[in-house]
PANUVO-522755 format. One record per residue (C-alpha): chain; x, y, z. Coordinates in Angstrom, 3 decimals. Example, Ala and Ser with C-alpha at 12.3 -4.5 7.8 and 13.67 -1.06 7.14 Angstrom:
2
site cadena->A; east->12.300; north->-4.500; up->7.800
site cadena->A; east->13.670; north->-1.060; up->7.140
// end
This chain:
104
site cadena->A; east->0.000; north->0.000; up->0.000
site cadena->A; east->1.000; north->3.647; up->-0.519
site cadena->A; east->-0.748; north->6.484; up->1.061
site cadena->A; east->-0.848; north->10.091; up->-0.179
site cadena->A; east->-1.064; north->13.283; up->2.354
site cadena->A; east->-2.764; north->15.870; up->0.868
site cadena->A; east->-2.294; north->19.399; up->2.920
site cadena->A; east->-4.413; north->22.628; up->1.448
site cadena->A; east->-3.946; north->25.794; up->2.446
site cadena->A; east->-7.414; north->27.345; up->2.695
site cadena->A; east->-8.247; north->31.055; up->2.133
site cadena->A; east->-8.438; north->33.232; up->5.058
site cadena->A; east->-12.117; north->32.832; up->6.675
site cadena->A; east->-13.003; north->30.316; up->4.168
site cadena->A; east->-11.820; north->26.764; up->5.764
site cadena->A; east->-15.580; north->25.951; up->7.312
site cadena->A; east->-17.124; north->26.473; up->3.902
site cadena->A; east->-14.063; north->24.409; up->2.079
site cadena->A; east->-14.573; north->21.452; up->4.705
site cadena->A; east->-18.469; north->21.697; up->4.402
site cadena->A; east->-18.279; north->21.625; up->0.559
site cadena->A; east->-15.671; north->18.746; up->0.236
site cadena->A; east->-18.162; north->16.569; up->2.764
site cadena->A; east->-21.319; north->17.150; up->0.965
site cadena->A; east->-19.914; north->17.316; up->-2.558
site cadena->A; east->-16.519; north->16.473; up->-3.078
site cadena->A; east->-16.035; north->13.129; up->-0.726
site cadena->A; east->-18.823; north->11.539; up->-2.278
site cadena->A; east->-17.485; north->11.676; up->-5.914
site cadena->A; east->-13.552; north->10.963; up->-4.533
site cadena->A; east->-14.750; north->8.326; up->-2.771
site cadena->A; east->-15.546; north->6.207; up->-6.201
site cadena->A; east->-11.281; north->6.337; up->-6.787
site cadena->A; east->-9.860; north->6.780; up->-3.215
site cadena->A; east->-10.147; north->5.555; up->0.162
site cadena->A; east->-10.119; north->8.186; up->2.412
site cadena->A; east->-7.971; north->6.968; up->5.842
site cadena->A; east->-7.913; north->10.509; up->7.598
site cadena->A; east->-9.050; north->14.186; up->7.565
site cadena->A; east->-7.863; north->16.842; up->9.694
site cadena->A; east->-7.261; north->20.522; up->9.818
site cadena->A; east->-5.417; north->22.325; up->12.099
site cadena->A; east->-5.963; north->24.543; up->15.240
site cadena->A; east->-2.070; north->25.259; up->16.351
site cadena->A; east->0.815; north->26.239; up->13.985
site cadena->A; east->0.204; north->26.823; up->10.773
site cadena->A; east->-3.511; north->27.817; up->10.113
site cadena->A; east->-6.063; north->27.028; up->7.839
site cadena->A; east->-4.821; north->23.866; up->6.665
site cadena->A; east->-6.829; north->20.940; up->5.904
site cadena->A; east->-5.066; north->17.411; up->5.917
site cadena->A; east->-5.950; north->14.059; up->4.232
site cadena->A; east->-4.356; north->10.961; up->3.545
site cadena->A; east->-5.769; north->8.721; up->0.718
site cadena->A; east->-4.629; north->4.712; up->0.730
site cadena->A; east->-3.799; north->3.217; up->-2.991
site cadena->A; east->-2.688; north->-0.134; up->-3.936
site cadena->A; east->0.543; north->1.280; up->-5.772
site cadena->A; east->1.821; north->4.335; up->-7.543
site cadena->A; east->0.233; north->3.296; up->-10.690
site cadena->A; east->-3.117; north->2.458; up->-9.237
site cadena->A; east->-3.026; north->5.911; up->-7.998
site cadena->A; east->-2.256; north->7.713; up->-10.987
site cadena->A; east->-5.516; north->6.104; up->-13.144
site cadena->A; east->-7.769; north->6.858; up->-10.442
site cadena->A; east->-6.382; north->10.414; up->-10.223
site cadena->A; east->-6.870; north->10.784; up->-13.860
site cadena->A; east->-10.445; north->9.321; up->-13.792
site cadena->A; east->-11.238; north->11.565; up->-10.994
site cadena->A; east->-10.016; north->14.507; up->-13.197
site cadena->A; east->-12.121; north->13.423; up->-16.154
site cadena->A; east->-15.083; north->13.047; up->-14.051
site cadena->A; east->-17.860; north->15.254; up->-14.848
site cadena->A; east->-19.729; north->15.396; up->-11.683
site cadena->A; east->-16.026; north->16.631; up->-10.166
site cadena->A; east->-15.404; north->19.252; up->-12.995
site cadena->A; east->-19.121; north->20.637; up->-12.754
site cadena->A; east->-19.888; north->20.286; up->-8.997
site cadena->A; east->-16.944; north->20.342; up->-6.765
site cadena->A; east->-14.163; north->21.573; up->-8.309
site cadena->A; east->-15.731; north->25.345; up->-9.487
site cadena->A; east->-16.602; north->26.636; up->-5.695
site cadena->A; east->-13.464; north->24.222; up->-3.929
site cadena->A; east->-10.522; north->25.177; up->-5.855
site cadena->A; east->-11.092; north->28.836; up->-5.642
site cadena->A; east->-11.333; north->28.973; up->-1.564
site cadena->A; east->-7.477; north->27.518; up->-1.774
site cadena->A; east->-4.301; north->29.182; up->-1.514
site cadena->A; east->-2.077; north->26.002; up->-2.449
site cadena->A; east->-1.715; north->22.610; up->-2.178
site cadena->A; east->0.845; north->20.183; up->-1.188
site cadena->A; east->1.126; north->15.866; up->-1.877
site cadena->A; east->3.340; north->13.333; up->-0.499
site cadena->A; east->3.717; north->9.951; up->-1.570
site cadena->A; east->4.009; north->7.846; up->1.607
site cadena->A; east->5.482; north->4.626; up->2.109
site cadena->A; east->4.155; north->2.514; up->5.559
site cadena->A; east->7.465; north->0.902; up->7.706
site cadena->A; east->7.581; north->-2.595; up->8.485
site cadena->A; east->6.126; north->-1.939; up->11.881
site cadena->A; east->3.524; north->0.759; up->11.294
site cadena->A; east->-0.035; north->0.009; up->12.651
site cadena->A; east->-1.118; north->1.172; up->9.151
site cadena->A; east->0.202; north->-0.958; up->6.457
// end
């Protein structure tokens, strides 16, 4: 398994309306390529930061269910028009579980 940690900066004043919009709309369609394992945001150090890690088989795995996900319709038309624009930038690590991680 590999795991990718997504961390977006949100906008200034706009991280309860990102997080609301990504649970009603965007997690729903996501869900159909990715297995969500965590979702966070954070309250101390850096602000207005939301966190996820997504769980894939392997890289390539990953990279066709990206791509699907950025050919799908419902994403293009419904999620990605009001989510994109409340974000100031976005970061992705590939992540590689140790032999004696609780999560492999």
């Amino acid at each position: 398994m590999i795991y990718e940690m997504r961390t977006y900066t949100v906008k200034v004043g706009k991280q309860h309306a990102y997080m609301k919009h990504f649970e009603e709309v965007g997690l729903p369609i996501i869900s159909k390529y990715a297995k969500l394992v965590g979702y966070w945001y954070s309250d101390i150090g850096e602000l207005n930061q939301v966190i996820h890690i997504w769980e894939y088989p392997d890289l390539n795995t990953r990279e066709e269910r990206r791509r699907a996900l950025y050919n799908d319709k419902e994403w293009l038309e419904n999620f990605v028009p009001l989510g994109l624009p409340m974000l100031e930038k976005q970061e992705s690590k590939i992540m590689y579980a140790s032999n004696f991680s609780p999560i492999q």
